[in-house]
Structures are given as C-alpha cells and as structure tokens.
C-alpha positions as CSV (number, residue, x, y, z in Angstrom):
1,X,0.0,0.0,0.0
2,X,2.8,2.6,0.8
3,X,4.5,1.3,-2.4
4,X,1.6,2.5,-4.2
5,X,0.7,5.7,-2.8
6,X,4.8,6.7,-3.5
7,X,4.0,5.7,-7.2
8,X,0.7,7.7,-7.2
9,X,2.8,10.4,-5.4
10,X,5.4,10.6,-8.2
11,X,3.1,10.4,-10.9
12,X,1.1,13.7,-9.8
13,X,4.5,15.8,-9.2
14,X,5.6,14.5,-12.8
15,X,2.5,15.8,-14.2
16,X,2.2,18.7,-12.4
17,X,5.8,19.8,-13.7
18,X,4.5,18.9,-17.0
19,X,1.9,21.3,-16.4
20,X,4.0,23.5,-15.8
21,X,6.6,23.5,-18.6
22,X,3.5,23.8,-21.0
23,X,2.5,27.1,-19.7
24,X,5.6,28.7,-18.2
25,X,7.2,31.7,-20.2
26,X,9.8,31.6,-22.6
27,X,13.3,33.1,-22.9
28,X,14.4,35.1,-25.5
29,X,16.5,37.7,-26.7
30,X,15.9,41.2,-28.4
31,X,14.0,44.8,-27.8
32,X,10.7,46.5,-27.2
33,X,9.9,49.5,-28.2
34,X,7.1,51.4,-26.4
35,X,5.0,53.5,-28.8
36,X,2.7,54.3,-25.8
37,X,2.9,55.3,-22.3
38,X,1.4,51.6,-20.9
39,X,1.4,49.8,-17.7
40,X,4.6,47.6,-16.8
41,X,3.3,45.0,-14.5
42,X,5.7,42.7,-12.0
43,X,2.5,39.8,-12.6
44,X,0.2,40.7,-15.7
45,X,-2.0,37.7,-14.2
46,X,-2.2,39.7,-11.2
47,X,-2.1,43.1,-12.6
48,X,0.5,44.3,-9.9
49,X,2.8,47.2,-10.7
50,X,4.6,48.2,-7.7
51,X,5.7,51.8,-8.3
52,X,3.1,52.5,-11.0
53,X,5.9,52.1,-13.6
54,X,4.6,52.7,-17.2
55,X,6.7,52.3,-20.2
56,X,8.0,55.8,-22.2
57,X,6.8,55.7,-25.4
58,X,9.8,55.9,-27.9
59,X,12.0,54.4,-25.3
60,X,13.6,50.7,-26.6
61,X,14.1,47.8,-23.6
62,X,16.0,44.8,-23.6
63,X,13.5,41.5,-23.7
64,X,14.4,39.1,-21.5
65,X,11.3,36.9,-21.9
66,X,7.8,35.8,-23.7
67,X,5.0,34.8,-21.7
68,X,4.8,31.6,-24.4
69,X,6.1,30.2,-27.2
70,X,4.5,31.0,-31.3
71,X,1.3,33.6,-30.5
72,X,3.1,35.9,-27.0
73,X,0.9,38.5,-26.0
74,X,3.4,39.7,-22.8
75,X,7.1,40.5,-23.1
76,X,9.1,41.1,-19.7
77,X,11.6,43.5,-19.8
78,X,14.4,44.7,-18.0
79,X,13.1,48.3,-17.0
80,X,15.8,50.9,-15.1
81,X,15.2,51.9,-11.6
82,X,12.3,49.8,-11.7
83,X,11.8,47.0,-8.4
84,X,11.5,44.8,-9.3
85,X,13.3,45.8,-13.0
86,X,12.2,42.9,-14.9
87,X,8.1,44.0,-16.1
88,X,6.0,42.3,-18.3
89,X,4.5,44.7,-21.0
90,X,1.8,44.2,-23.3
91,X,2.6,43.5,-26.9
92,X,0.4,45.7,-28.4
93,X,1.9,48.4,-26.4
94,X,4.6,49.0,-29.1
95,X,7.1,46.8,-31.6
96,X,9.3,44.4,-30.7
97,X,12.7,43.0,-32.5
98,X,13.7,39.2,-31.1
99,X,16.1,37.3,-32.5
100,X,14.1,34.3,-32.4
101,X,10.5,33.5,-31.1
102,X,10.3,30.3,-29.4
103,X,7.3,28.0,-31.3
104,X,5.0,25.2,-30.1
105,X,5.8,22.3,-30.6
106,X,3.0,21.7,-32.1
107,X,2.1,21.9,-35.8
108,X,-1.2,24.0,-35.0
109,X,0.5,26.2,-32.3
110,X,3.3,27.1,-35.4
111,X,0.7,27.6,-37.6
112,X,-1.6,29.7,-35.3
113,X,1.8,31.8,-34.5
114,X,2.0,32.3,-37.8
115,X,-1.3,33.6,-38.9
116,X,-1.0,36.0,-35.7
117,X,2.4,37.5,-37.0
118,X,0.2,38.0,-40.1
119,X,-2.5,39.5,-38.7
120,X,0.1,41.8,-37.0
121,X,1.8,42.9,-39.8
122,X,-1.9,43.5,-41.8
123,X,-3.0,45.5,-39.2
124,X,0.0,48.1,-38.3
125,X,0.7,48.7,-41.9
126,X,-0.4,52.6,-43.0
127,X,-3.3,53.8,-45.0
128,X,-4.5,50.4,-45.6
129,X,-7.9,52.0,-43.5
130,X,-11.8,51.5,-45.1
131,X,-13.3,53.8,-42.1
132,X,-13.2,55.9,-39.8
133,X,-14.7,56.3,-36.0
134,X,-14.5,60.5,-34.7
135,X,-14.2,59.6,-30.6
136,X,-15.7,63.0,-29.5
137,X,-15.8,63.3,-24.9
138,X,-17.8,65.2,-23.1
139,X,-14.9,66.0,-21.2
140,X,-16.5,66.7,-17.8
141,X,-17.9,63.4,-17.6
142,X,-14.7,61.5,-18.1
143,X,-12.5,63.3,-15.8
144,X,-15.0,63.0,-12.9
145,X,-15.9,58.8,-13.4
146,X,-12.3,58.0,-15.4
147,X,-9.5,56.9,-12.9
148,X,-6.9,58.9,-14.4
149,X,-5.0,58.9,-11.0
150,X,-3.7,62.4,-11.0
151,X,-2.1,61.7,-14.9
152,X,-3.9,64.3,-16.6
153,X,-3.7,68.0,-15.4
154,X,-6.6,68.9,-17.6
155,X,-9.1,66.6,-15.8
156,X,-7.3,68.0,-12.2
157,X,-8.2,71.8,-13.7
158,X,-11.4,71.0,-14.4
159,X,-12.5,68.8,-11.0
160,X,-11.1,71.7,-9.3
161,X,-13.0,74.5,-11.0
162,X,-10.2,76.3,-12.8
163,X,-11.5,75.2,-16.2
164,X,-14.5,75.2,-17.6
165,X,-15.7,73.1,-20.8
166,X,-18.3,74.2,-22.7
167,X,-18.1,72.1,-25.5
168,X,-16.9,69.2,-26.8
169,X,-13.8,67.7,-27.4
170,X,-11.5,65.8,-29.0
171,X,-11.0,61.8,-27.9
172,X,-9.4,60.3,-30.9
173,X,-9.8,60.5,-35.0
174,X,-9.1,56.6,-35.6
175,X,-8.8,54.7,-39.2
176,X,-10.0,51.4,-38.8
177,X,-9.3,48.3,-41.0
178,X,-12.4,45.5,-41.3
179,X,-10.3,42.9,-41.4
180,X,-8.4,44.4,-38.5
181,X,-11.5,44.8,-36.1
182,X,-10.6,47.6,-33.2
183,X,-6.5,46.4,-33.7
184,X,-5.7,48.0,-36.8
185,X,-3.2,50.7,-35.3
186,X,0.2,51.0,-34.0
187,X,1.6,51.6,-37.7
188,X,5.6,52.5,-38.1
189,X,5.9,56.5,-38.3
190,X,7.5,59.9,-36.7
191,X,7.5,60.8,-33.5
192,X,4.7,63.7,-33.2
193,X,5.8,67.2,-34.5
194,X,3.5,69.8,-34.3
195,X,3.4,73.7,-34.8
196,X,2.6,76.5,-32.9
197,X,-0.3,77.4,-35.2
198,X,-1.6,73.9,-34.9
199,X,-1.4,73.6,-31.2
200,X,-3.3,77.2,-30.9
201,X,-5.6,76.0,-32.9
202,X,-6.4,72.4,-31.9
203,X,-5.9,73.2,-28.0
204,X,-9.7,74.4,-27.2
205,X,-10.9,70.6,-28.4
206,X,-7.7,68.7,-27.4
207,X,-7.4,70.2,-24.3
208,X,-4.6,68.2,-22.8
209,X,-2.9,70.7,-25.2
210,X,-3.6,73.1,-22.9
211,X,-0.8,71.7,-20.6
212,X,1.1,69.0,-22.2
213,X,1.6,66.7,-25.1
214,X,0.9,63.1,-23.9
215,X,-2.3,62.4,-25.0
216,X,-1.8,63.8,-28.2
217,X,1.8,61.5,-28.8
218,X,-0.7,58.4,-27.5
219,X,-2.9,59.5,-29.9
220,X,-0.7,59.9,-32.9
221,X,1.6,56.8,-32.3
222,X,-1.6,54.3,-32.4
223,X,-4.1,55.8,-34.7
224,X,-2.3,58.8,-36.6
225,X,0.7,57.4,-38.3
226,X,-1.7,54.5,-39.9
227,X,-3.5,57.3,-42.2
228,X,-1.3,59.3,-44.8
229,X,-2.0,63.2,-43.3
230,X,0.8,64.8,-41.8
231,X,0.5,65.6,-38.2
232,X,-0.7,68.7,-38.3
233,X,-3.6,68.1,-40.9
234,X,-4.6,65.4,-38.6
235,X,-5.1,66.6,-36.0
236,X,-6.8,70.1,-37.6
237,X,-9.0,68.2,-39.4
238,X,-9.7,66.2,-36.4
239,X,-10.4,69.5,-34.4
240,X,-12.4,70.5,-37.4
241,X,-14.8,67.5,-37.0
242,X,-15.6,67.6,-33.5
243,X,-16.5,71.5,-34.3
244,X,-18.7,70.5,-36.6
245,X,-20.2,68.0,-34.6
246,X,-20.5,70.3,-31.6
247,X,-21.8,73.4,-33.3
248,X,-24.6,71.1,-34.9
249,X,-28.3,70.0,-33.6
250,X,-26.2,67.2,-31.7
251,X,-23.8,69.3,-29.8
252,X,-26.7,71.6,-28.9
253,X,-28.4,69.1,-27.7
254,X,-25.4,68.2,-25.4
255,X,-24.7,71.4,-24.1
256,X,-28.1,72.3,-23.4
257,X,-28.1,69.3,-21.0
258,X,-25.5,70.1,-19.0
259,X,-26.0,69.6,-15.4
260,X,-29.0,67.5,-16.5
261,X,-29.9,64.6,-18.0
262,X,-31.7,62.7,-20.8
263,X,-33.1,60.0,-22.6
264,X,-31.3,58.1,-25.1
265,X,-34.0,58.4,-27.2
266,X,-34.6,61.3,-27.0
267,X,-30.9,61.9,-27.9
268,X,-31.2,59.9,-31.2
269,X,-35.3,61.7,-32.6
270,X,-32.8,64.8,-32.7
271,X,-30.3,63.1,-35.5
272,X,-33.4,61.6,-36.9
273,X,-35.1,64.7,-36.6
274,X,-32.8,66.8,-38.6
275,X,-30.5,64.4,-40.6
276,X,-32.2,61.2,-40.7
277,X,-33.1,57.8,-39.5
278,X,-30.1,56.7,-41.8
279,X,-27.4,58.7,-40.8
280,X,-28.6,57.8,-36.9
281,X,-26.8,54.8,-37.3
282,X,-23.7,56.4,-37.5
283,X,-24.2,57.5,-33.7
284,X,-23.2,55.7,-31.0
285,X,-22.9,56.8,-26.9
286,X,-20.3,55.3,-24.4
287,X,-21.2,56.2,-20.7
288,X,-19.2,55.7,-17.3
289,X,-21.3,53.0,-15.1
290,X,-24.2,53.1,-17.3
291,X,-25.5,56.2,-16.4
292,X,-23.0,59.5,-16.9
293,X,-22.0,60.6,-20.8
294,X,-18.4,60.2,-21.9
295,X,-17.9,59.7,-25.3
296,X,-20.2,60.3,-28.9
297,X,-18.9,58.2,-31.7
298,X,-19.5,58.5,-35.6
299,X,-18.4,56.0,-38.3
300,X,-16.9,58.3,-41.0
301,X,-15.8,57.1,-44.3
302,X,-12.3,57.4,-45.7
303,X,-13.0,60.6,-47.8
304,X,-15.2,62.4,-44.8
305,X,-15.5,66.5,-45.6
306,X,-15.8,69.2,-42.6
307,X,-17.1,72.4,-43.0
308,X,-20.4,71.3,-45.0
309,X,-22.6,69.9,-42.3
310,X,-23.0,66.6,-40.7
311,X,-24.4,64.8,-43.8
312,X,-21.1,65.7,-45.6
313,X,-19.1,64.5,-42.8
314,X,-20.9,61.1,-42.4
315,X,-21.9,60.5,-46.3
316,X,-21.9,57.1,-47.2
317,X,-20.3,55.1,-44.0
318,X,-21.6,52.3,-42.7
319,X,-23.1,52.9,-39.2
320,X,-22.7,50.8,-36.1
321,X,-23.8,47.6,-35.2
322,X,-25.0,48.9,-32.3
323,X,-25.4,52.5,-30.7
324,X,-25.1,52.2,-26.9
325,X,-22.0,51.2,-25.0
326,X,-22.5,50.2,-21.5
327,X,-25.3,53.3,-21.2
328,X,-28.5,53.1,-19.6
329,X,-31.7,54.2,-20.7
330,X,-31.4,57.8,-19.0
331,X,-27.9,59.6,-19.1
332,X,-27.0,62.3,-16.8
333,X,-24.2,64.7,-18.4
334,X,-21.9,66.5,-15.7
335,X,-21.8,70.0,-15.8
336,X,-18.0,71.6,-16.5
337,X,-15.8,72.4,-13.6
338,X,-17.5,70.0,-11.0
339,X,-15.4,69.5,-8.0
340,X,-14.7,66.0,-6.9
C-alpha cells in the first residue's frame, strides 16, 4: 500500500511539472519599443505594478522573456530603476525585434503563430484604412468617473474649478481596417511634431494641449501614423470635425443638457429629426457606469469632408452595429468644472 501511494505520489509531481513547462514563459532575446505610455506589470495575471511604472513611449528595452512560445501576447523587460526591473508589457503596447521567437511544438501552435504574425503585420501597416470612427468626450464626464490617477492635469483643472468646458472635445480621430477589427493601429511612423499654429488651434478641443503633449503623442503613435495626413492636418481636421459636430443640432443638444440629463432616445429623434433615420446609425454613446456621458462616436468614411454639415461629414459610411455602450436608458451629463 505505501508502495503505491509513493507511485501515485510521483506520478502527480511528474504531471504537475509537465503542467507546468507547457504554460511557463519563454526566454528570448531582443527589444521592445514602447509606442505608448502603458502599464509595466511585476505579474500581468495579477495586474501588480509596484511603483506604477509605465513604459516611455519611444524608449527601446532589452527583452528578457515571452509569456509563451509562437502567438506571445506579454514580453518582460528589463526596465531601469524599476523593483523589481524585470516588467512584463503588453505587446500591443509597441514593436518588438527578437532574434528568435520560441514556437509550439505543435504543428497548429506554429501555424496559429503564424497567422498571428500575419494578422500583425496587416494591421499596423499605413493607410491600408476603409473607415473611420470621430471619438468626440464630453470632457467633464470623463474626468469625474475615469481613474486617471492624477495623470492628466486637464481633468485636475477642471475637477477643481479652474476650467470650464463648454463644448466638446476631441478623444481620438481613428482609421480602422475590417479585417483588423478595433486592432488596426500602431503603424511605423515619426515621432509627433506639431506647430505653434496647430497647437493654438487644436488646443480648445484637445485640451490636454492646454498643458502637455501626452495624449496627443498616444494618440498619434496608435491611430495617426496608420493614415497618410501629416501631423498637423490630422489633427486640424480632427479639431475641425468635433467642431462641426458640436456646433450642430447634436452638440446643442449636449450642451443644453449640462448639469442635466436625458433620454437616449430622445438623444437619437434629434439626429433623426434633422438628418435622418439613416445617418442615426452612425451615432453611438459610451457612458461611465451606465448612467453618466463620456464619449459620442461617428463612423466616418475614408473621404469624410468638414465644414459642410453633418451629412457631408458622415456621407456614405456604414453605421454601427449597435449604438449604446455600456449606457442606460437615461444619461446624466456632468456640468463643466464639478469639483470631486
């Protein structure tokens, strides 16, 4: 009987280090490098990051590991002054270079790593877009329910009172791929370069601008350099949309509800109303726990016009599957320069 219970005993270690060797990570050599400020995590499982260490975007790091052979989706990094200094970073948080990526033994794992290095390369290559979305915030809203955890000085002037929005702004102009789904970004490009004139000009519906750059290089290294304006057109013409947007039946309808709230379908008669039950579908909310307004999308196509009224901006793109995100059936909308 003891005989058997040591066998039964050796035969659960050896498959528990089995177990093991299947999932655990994967050495390697090479670099990272960040296109995006993103966290840099001591357990990505566990989501720790003692220190709140985030990558620098533009800064290159030595790869030590892959969290597993063929498709990775974590590489650990050996990160300066960090403690612990080796940090596990998302791929999709920048590019990396390795001399050689481990594969799975098995013939579907080498084949499934290499339709994913496919689908990478498809997807981060420039003005290959079929669409645009315009992410347009209503700024007060995010900065009071977002945990932006004292990161963005324009949310901290406006939860304290010493700026006030009154209309909105500017999230994110972002080409989109079909094939690609919500991953077609991250393309190879410049660092962002802008002018005087253009930050003047862009600063009212960017208004990070007001204070920094940051959310505008986050902006440009994901979504900007995978369409073929310049950086300045970009983000003017950006600008120019959300004004048009804003200065239309639908931003009026926003503003007006300040400190109040509304119905969402209420919100959508008003597009119907004066553009259309067509061009509705191009419409979509995003709210913070269901119930406070953050965002307004539109689907845009490739050749979108500003200037000439909302039909000229949406023209012929497809519209949404769906037009709520995570947004109940009444939607309060924070009024500008509520204190916390």
């Amino acid at each position: 009987m003891q005989q058997l219970t040591s066998r039964l005993l050796l035969a659960l270690a050896l498959l528990g280090s089995t177990a093991l060797s299947v999932h655990a990570s994967e050495p390697v050599n090479g670099s990272f490098t960040a296109s995006q400020s993103c966290e840099l995590y001591s357990s990505f499982n566990k989501q720790s990051n003692p220190g709140a260490v985030r990558a620098v975007a533009g800064k290159s790091y030595a790869v030590k590991e892959i969290n597993k052979p063929g498709d990775y989706s974590w590489l650990r990094v050996d990160v300066d002054g960090a403690n612990p200094n080796l940090r596990w970073v998302a791929r999709d948080c920048g590019k990396a270079q390795l001399d050689q990526v481990p594969q799975d033994n098995a013939p579907a794992g080498r084949a499934k790593a290499t339709r994913a290095a496919e689908q990478q390369s498809m997807c981060s290559t420039p003005n290959q877009e079929d669409s645009y979305v315009l992410a347009i915030t209503w700024q007060p809203g995010f900065c009071e329910h977002f945990a932006y955890h004292g990161k963005k000085p324009e949310c901290d002037a406006i939860n304290s009172g010493k700026l006030k929005i009154n209309n909105l702004t500017l999230h994110g102009l972002w080409p989109n791929k079909k094939e690609c789904g919500i991953n077609y970004g991250n393309c190879p490009g410049a660092p962002l370069k802008l002018s005087t004139d253009t930050v003047n000009r862009i600063a009212k519906w960017m208004p990070n601008f007001q204070f920094e750059s940051k959310f505008g290089e986050y902006e440009w290294s994901k979504h900007g350099t995978c369409q073929e304006r310049d950086a300045d057109t970009y983000f003017k013409t950006a600008a120019a949309a959300v004004e048009e947007v804003n200065n239309s039946a639908v931003g009026k309808f926003i503003l007006a509800h300040a400190g109040k709230s509304f119905k969402v379908n209420e919100f959508f008669d008003v597009i119907k109303k004066q553009e259309g039950e067509t061009l509705a579908r191009n419409f979509m909310l995003s709210c913070a726990d269901g119930k406070y307004l953050q965002e307004i999308r539109l689907k845009l196509p490739t050749n979108f016009e500003t200037g000439k009224g909302l039909a000229k901006l949406i023209g012929d793109a497809e519209g949404f599957n769906r037009q709520l995100d995570k947004c109940d059936n009444e939607i309060m909308v924070e009024a500008s320069g509520r204190g916390r």
